[in-house]
C-alpha positions in Angstrom: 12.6 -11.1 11.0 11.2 -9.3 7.8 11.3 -6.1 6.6 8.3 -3.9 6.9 7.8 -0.6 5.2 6.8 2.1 8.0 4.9 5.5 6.4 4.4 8.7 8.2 1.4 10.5 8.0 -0.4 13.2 9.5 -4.1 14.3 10.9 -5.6 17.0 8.0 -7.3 19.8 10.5 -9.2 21.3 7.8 -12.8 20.1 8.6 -12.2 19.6 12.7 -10.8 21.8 14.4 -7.4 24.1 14.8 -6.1 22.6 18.5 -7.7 18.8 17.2 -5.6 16.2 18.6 -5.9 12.7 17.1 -3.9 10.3 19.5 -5.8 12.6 22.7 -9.4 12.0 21.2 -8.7 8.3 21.0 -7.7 7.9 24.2 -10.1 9.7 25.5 -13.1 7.7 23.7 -11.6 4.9 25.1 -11.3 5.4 28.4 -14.7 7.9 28.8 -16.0 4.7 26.8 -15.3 1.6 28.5 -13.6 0.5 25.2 -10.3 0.1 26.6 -10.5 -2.8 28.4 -13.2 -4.8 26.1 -11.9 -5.7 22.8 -16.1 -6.2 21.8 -16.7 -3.1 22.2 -14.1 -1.6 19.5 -15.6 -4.5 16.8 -17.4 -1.7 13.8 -18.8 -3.6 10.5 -17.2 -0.5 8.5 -19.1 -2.1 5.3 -22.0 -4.0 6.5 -21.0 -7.1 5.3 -19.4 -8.6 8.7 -16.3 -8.5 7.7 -15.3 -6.6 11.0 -12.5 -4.2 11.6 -11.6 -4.3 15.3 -9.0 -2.1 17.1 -7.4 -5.2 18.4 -4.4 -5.1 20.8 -3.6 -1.7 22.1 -0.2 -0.2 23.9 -0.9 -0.2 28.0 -3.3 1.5 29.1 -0.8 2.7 31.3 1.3 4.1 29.4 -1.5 6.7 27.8 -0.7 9.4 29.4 2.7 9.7 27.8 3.1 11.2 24.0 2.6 7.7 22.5 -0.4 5.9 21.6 -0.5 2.5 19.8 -2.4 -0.1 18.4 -3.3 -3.1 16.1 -6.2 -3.1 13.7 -7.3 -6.2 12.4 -9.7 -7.3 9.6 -11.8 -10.2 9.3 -12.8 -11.8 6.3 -16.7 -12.4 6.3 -18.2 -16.0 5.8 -16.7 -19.4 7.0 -16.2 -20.7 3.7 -12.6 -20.2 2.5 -10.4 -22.2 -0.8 -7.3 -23.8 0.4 -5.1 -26.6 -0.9 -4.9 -29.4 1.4 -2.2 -31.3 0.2 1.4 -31.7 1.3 3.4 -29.1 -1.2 5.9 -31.9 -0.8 3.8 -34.0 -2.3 4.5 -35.5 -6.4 1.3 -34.8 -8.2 -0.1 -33.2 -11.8 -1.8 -30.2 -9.8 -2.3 -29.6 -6.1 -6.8 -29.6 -5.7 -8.4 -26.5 -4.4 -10.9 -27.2 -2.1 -13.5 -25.3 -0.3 -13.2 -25.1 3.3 -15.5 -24.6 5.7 -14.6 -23.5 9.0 -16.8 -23.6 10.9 -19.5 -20.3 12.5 -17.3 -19.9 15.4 -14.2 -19.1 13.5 -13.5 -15.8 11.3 -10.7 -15.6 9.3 -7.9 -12.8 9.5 -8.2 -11.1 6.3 -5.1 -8.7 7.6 -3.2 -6.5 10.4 -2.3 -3.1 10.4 -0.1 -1.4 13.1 -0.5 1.9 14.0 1.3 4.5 16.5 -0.1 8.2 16.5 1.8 10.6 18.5 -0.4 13.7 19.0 -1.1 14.3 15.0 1.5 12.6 14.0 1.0 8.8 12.6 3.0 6.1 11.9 1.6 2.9 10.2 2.7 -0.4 9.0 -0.1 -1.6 6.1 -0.8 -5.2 5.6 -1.5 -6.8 2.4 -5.1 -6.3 2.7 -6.0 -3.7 5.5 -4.6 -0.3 4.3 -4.4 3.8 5.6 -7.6 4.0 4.2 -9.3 1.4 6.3 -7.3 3.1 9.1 -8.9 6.2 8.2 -12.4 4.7 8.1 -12.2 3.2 11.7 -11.1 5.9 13.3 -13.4 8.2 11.5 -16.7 5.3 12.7 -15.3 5.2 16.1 -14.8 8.8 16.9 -18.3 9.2 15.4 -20.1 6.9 17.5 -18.7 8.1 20.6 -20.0 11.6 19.4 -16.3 13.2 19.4 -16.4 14.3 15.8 -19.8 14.9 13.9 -21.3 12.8 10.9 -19.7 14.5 7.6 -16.5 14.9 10.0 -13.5 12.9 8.8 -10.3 11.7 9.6 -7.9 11.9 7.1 -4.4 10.8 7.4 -2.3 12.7 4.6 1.0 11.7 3.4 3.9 13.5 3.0 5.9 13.8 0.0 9.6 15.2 -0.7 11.6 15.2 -3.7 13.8 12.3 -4.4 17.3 14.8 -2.9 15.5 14.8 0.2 14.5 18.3 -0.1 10.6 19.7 0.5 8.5 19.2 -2.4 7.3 22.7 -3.9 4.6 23.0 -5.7 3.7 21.1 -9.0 2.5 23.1 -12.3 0.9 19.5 -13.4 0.4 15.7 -12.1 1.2 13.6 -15.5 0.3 10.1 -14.7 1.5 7.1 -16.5 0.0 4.3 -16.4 1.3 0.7 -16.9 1.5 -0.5 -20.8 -1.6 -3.0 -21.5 -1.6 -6.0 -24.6 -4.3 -6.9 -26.3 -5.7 -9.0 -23.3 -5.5 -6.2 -20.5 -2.2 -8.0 -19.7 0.2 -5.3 -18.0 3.4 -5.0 -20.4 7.0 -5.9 -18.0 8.5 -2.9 -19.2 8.2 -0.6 -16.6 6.5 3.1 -17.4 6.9 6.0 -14.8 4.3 9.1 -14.5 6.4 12.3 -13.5 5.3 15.2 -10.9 6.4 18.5 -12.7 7.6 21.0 -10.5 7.8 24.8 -11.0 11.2 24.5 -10.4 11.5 22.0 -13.5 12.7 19.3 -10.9 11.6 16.1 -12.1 9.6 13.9 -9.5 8.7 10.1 -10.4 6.4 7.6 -8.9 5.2 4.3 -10.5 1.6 3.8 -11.0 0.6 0.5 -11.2 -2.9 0.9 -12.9 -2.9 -0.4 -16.6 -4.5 2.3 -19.1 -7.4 0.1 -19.3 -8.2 0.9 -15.6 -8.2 4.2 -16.4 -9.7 4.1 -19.1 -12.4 2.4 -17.0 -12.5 5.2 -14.3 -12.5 7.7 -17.1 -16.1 6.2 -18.3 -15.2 4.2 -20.9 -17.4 1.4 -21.5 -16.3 -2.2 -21.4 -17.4 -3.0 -25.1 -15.6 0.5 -25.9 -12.3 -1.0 -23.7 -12.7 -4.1 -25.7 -13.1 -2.7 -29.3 -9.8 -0.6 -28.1 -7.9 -4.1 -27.5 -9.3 -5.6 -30.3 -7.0 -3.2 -32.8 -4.0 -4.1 -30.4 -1.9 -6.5 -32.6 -0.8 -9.7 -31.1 3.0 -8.4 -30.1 1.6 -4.8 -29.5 0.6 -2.6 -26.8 -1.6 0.4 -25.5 0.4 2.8 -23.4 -1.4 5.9 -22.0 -0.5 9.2 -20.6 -2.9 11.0 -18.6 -2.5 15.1 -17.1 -4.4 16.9 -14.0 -3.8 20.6 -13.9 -5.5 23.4 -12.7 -6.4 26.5 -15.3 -8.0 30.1 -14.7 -8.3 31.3 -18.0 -5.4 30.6 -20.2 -2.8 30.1 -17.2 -2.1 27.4 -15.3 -2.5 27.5 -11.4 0.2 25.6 -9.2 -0.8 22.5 -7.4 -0.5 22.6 -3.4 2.2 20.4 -1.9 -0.8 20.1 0.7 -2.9 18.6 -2.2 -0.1 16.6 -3.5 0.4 15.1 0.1 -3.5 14.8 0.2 -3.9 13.0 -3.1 -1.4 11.0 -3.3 -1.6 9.6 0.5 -3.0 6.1 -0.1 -0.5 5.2 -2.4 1.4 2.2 -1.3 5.2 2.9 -1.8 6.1 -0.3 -3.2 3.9 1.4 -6.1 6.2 4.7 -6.4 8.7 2.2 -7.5 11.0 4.4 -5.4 12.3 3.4 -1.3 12.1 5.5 1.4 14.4 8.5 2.5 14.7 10.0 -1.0 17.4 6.6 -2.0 16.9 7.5 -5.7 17.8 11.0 -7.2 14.8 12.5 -9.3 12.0 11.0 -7.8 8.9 12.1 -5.9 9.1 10.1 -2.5 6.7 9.2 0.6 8.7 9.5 3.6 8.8 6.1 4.6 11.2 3.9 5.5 11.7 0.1 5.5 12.4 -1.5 9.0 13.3 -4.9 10.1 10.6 -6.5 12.3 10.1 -9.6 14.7 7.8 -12.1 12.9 5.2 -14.3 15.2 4.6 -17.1 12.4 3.7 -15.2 9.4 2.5 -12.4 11.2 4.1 -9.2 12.2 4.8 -9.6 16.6 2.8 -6.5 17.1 4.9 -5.1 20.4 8.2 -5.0 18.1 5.9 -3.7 15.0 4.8 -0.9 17.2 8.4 -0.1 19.1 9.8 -0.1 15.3 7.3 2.5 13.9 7.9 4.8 17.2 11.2 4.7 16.6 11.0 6.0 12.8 8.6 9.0 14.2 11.1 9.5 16.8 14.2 9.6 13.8 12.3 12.0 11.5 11.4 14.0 14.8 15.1 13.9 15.1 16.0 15.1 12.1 13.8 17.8 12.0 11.2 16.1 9.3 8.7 16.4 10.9 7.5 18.8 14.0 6.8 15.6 16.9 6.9 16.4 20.6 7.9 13.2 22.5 8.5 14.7 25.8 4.7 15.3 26.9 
């Protein structure tokens, strides 16, 4: 067993349509299709580089027709050459030898699992290391398109939803200040800990940890790398370079609220390991993703996909419970 963090998330209708219905248009692609039974024809090179993302094992086909839909997606790493150490970890030595491995053109290596189960518009996911909501996201959006269900420029997007660390709804936010991790003089991230805030109009205090150093931002704000290097240059040895960084709206002189929808929109990628906060609101003050952590049957070091899948359907069905969320499991 390990625990597993399961997120919730939800289909944004803006850009489809009002009565758009994400786990019926999947279903329906695969059985109009012939996808369902062919695990080929669900293989899409989302980047052209052949490392394919395949909706792998699916829930039974019989079972379709009910609310729930659920699946695996997998990744494969592209190439046959990987690095590995080949010695015994028991083994006395100075330093274990990375080697390259080559295995072989009929083999592709699992570069990660994700496990999905979408219940009309509602979604419940469980991200791997590697293959994240975004890829999620992507895949659905490529295989809807091909089968000519959704249009090109038509996306899915999977949004998150946030709530302030009581458990209550989050209200809209006056600013987004973003803190990001302390840097040294090498680009090395500093231990101690630095949390950006979500500033609501209430004057509630919402957290969440970014783990981007402030020369990352500093990299998507422009800056150059000789201009990121000068920077750390003037760092003394046991200094640091700590950054704060605000997103607000203005018309005129006055500020305009931020949208919980844009907050939930935003912010949806965000792994919650990185909010430095658990699932369920656990810590007072902080902005959470409703998520919560789950134990789950391993197969090796793999997630068992049926017990991944009956885990997440059970979370949706909790939150349906307790009236987080609007679900219909009855169908």
């Amino acid at each position: 067993m390990t625990k597993a963090t399961i997120q919730y998330r939800q289909l944004k209708l803006d850009g489809l349509w009002p009565d758009a219905d994400l786990k019926a248009m999947v279903v329906d692609v695969l059985r109009r299709r012939g996808w369902a039974d062919n695990a080929k024809t669900r293989i899409i090179d989302l980047d052209q580089d052949q490392s394919y993302v395949i909706l792998n094992k699916l829930s039974d086909p019989a079972t379709w027709d009910s609310p729930v839909f659920a699946g695996q997606l997998i990744q494969l790493q592209a190439g046959t050459d990987v690095h590995a150490v080949l010695q015994s970890l028991e083994e006395d030595t100075a330093e274990y030898v990375v080697q390259n491995l080559n295995v072989g053109e009929a083999v592709r290596v699992l570069k990660g699992a994700l496990y999905f189960v979408a219940v009309g518009n509602h979604v419940g996911l469980i991200e791997g290391q590697q293959v994240r909501g975004r890829t999620l996201e992507r895949y659905l959006t490529a295989l809807l398109q091909r089968a000519e269900e959704i249009e090109p420029g038509q996306a899915i997007i999977l949004n998150g939803k946030f709530i302030a660390g009581d458990g209550k709804e989050l209200s809209e936010s006056s600013e987004i200040q973003v803190s990001a991790a302390a840097t040294n003089r090498q680009g090395e991230r500093k231990e101690r800990p630095i949390e950006p805030r979500v500033e609501q109009r209430e004057a509630a205090e919402a957290r969440e940890h970014e783990q981007a150093t402030v020369f990352d931002i500093l990299r998507m704000l422009g800056w150059s790398e000789e201009a990121i290097d000068s920077l750390g240059a003037e760092i003394p040895d046991d200094g640091w370079v700590e950054g704060f960084f605000k997103v607000f709206i203005k018309e005129r002189r006055r500020r305009k609220p931020i949208s919980r929808a844009t907050i939930n929109e935003a912010l949806r990628n965000i792994d919650p390991a990185d909010l430095g906060l658990r699932g369920d609101g656990s810590e007072r003050g902080g902005i959470v993703k409703m998520s919560v952590q789950r134990d789950i049957r391993t197969a090796g070091s793999l997630l068992d996909p049926a017990d991944a899948m009956e885990q997440i359907t059970n979370a949706l069905r909790d939150w349906a419970v307790a009236g987080k969320i609007d679900c219909n499991f009855e169908g």
